[in-house]
C-alpha positions in Angstrom: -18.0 -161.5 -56.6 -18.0 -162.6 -53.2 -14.4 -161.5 -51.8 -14.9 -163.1 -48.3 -11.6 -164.6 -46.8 -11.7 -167.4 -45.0 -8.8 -168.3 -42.8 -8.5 -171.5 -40.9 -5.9 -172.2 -38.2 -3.0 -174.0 -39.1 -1.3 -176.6 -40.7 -2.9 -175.1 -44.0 -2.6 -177.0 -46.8 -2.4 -175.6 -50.6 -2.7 -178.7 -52.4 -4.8 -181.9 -53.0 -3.3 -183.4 -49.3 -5.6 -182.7 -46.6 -4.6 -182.0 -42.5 -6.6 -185.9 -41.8 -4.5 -187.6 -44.9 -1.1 -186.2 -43.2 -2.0 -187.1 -39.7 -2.8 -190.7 -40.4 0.2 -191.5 -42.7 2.5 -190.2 -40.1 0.7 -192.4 -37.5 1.4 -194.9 -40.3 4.8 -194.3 -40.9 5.4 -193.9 -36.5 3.7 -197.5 -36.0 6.8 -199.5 -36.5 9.0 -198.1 -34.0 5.9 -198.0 -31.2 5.5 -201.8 -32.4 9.4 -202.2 -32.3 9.0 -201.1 -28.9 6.7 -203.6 -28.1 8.8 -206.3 -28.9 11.6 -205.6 -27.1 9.8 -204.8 -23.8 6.8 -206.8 -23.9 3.1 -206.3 -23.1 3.5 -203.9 -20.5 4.5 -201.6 -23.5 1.1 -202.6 -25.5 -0.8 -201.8 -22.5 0.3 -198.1 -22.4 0.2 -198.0 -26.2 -3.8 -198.5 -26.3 -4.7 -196.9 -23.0 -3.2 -194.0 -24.1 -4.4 -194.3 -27.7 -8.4 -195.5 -26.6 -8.4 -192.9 -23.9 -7.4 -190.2 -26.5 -9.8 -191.0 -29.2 -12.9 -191.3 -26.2 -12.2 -188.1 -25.0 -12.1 -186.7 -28.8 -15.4 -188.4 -29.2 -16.8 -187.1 -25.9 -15.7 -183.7 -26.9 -16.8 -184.3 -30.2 -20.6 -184.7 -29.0 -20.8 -181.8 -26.4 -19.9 -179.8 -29.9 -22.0 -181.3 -32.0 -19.3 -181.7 -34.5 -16.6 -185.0 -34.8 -13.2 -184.4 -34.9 -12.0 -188.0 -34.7 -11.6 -188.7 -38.3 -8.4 -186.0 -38.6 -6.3 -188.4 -36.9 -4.8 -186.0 -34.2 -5.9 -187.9 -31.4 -4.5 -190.7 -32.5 -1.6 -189.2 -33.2 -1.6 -187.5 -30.0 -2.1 -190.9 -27.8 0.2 -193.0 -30.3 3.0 -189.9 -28.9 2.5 -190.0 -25.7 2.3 -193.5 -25.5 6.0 -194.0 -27.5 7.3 -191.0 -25.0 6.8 -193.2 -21.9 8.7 -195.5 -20.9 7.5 -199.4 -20.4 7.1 -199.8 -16.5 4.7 -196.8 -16.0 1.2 -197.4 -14.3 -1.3 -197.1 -16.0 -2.9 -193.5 -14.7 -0.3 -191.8 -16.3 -0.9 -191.9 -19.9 -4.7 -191.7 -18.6 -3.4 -188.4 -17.0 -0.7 -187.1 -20.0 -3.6 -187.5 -22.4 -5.7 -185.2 -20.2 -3.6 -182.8 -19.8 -2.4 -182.8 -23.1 -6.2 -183.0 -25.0 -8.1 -180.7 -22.3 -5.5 -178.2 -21.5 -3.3 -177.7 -24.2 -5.6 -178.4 -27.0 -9.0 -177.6 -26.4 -9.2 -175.0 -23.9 -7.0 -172.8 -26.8 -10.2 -174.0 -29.5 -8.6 -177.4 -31.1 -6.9 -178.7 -33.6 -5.1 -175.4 -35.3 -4.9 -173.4 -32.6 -2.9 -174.7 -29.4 0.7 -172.9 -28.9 2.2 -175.9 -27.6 2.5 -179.7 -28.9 -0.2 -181.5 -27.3 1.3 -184.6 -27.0 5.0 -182.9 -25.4 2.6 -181.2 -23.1 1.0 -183.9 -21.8 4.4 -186.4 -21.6 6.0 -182.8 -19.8 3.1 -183.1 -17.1 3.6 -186.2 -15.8 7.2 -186.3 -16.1 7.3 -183.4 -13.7 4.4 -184.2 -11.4 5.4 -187.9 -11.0 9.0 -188.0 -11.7 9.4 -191.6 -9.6 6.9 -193.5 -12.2 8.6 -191.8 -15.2 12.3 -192.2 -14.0 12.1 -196.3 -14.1 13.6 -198.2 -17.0 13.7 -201.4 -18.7 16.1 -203.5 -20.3 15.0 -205.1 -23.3 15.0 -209.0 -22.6 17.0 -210.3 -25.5 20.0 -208.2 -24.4 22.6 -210.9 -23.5 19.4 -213.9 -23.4 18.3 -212.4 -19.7 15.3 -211.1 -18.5 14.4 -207.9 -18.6 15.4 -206.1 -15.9 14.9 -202.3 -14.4 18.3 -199.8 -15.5 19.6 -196.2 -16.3 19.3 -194.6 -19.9 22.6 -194.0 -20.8 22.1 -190.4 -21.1 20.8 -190.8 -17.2 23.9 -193.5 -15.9 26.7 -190.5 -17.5 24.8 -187.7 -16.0 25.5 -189.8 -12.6 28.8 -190.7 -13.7 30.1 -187.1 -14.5 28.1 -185.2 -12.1 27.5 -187.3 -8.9 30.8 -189.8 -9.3 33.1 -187.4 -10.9 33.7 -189.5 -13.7 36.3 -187.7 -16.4 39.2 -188.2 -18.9 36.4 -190.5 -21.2 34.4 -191.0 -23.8 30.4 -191.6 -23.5 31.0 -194.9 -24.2 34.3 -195.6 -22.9 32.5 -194.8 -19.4 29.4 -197.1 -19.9 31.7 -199.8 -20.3 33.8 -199.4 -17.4 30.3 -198.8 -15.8 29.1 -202.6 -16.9 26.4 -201.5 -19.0 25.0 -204.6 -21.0 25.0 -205.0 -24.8 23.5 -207.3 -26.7 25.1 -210.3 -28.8 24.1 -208.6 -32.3 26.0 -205.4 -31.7 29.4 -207.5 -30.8 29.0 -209.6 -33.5 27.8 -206.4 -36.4 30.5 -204.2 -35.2 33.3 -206.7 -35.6 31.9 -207.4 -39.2 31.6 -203.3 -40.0 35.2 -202.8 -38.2 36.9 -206.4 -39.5 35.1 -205.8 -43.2 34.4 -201.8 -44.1 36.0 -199.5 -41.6 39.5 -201.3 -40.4 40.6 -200.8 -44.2 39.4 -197.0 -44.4 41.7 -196.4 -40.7 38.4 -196.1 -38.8 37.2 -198.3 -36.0 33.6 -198.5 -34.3 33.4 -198.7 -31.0 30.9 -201.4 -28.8 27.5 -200.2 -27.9 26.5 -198.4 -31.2 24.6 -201.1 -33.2 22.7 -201.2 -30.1 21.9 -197.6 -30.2 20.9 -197.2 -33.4 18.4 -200.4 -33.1 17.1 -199.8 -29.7 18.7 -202.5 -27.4 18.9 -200.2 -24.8 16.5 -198.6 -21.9 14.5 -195.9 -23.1 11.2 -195.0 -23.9 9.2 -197.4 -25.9 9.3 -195.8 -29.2 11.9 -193.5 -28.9 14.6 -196.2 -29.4 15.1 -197.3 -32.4 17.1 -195.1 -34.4 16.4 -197.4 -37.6 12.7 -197.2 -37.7 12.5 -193.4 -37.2 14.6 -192.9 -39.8 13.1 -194.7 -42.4 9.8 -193.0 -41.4 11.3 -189.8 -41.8 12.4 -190.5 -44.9 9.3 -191.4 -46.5 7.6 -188.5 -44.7 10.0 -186.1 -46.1 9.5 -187.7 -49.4 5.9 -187.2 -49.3 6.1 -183.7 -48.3 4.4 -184.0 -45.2 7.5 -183.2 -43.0 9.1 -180.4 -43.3 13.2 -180.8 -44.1 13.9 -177.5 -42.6 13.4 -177.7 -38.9 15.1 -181.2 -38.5 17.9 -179.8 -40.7 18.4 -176.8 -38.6 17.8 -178.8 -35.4 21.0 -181.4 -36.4 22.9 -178.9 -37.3 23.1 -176.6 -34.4 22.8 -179.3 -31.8 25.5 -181.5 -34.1 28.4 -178.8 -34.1 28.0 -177.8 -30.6 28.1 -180.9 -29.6 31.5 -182.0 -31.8 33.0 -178.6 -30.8 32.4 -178.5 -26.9 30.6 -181.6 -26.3 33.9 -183.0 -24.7 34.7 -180.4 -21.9 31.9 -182.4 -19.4 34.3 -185.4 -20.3 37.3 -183.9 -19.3 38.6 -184.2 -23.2 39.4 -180.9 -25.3 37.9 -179.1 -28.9 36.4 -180.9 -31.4 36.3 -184.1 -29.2 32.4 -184.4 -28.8 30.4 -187.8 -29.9 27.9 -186.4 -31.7 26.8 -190.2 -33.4 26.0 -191.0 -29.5 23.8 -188.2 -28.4 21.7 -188.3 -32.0 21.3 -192.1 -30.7 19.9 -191.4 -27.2 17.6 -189.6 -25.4 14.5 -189.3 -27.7 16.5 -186.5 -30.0 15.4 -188.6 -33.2 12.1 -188.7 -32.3 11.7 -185.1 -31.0 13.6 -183.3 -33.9 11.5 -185.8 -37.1 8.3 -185.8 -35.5 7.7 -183.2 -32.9 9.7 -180.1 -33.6 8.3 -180.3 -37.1 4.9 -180.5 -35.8 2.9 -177.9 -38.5 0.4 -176.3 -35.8 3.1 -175.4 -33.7 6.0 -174.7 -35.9 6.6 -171.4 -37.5 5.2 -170.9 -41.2 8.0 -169.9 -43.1 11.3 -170.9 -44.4 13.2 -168.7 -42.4 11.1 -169.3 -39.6 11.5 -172.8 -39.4 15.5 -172.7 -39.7 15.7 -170.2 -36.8 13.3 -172.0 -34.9 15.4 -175.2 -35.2 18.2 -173.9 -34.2 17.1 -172.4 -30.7 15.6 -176.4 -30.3 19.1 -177.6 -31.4 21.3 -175.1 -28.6 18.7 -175.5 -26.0 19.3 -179.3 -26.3 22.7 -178.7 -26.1 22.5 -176.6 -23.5 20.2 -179.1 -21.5 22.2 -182.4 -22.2 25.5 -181.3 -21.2 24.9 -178.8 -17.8 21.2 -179.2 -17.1 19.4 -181.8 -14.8 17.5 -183.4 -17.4 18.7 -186.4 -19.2 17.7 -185.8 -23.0 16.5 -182.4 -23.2 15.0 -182.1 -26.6 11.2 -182.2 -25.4 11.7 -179.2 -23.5 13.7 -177.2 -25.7 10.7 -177.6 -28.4 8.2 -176.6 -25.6 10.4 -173.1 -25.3 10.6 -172.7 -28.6 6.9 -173.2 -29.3 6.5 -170.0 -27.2 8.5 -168.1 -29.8 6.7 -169.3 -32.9 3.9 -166.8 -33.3 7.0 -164.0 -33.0 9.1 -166.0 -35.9 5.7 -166.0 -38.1 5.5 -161.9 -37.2 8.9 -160.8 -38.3 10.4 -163.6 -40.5 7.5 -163.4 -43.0 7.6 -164.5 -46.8 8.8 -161.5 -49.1 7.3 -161.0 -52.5 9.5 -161.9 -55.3 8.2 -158.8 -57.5 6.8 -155.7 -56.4 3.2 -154.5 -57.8 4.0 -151.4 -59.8 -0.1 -151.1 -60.1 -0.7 -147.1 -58.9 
């Protein structure tokens, strides 16, 4: 009997799905909130979408024929463009998803062997190159145009417009949102008229009360980065992701969490406000976290293996964030707590390995 094993890199699959079947359903499942994205900052946003798509899958392909061997039909270029493409945000030029994609295909992919064995999330790579080599192109903004009926117009996140309020203005003594509405910051029609049905309707009777600026958050009526938005549509991807087993419930679980309780228990002291103070429904809104902690952290190449792994490894993403959002520079912190943790993976699969259930008594 011929006893030769055969191991593959990673994500390895012990059932009828294969890698290529998971890659393109989740490029399935992430096309509404790219599309979403679209539509509320116009064809500037479909621009970097395909460049950085088309320039993905030609570099695949051109890589694919210097090896004498295609890997296009897995998917992972596409999802790798799709990525970087929904990381960036609308008013970029077009050379830097042409660069991000470089970076993230030659570099981090490719010069570790492909698909399987890169350390580090291609796509995070390649959005964390450009946002630190050309920080002025990746820094500007857009308002989506249907917020108050006016054209679109350049802004802060509101993850960026507090970090100036609290750190550069002194701002303290309020809430995240309490400060973006002294600060002016514009909301849309729908989330005046939706949160004075859910408060008027559902929560006045149960004593609770919804503040302004939330219904935009969790639709994506706010600057950001084109697919990172919409709360909505990532969720209901995630859900039928999860549902279909092809994301793991672990690392998002351990991710929200960590990051969840640290921010309700100290998330107010940057504020000025006390314990147990900290608006965690506002930072799960903002800043990409949705879209890092459902589709990046849980990425299967570069995610640990096991169980146990996977829970400690979301947690580090989860306190880093933390960590990042409320005394660091950055404004949403989750795509570079995943790249640290990603250096800890192969250590997690080492030490926190599957035990078997029943010891072999054979002598």
């Amino acid at each position: 009997m011929d006893e030769t094993l055969i191991i593959t890199g990673t994500p390895q699959i012990f059932n009828r799905t294969t890698t290529a079947r998971m890659i393109w359903t989740v490029c399935v499942w992430l096309a509404p909130a790219a599309l979403w994205g679209v539509y509320l900052y116009g064809m500037g946003a479909l621009k970097i979408l395909l460049v950085s798509i088309l320039t993905s899958i030609g570099i695949e392909g051109g890589i694919g024929l210097l090896r004498k061997e295609s890997t296009l039909q897995d998917g992972s270029a596409c999802l790798t463009g799709l990525l970087i493409g929904m990381l960036l945000p609308p008013t970029v030029p077009l050379f830097i998803p042409i660069l991000a994609v470089v970076f993230a295909l030659l570099v981090v992919k490719w010069s570790f062997g492909g698909l399987g064995k890169n350390w580090m999330n291609p796509a995070l790579g390649g959005w964390a190159f450009v946002w630190l080599s050309f920080p002025d192109q990746v820094h500007t903004w857009l308002f989506p145009a249907m917020v108050r009926g006016v054209d679109a117009i350049t802004s802060s996140t509101p993850l960026i417009l507090l970090k100036n309020k609290l750190f550069l203005e002194g701002v303290k003594g309020s809430s995240p949102m309490e400060i973006l509405a002294s600060a002016g910051f514009p909301r849309s029609l729908m989330d005046g008229s939706w949160t004075d049905w859910l408060n008027g309707k559902i929560l006045e009777p149960l004593g609770i009360l919804l503040p302004p600026g939330y219904i935009d958050l969790f639709f994506g009526f706010t600057p950001g980065a084109i697919g990172e938005t919409s709360a909505f549509l990532l969720l209901i991807g995630t859900i039928a992701l999860i549902g279909k087993g092809i994301l793991p419930w672990e690392v998002p679980l351990s991710v929200f969490t960590v990051f969840g309780t640290l921010v309700f228990l100290f998330g107010g002291f940057p504020y000025g406000l006390g314990w147990g103070t900290g608006d965690v429904l506002f930072q799960f809104f903002t800043g990409g976290f949705l879209l890092g902690a459902f589709y990046m952290a849980t990425d299967l190449v570069t995610s640990p293996l096991t169980r146990w792994g996977g829970i400690v490894y979301g947690a580090g993403i989860g306190g880093i964030t933390f960590l990042i959002r409320m005394f660091g520079g950055a404004g949403e912190g989750i795509g570079f707590a995943i790249l640290f943790m990603n250096i800890f993976v192969p250590i997690l699969n080492r030490f926190l390995t599957p035990k078997p259930r029943v010891k072999d008594k054979r002598v």
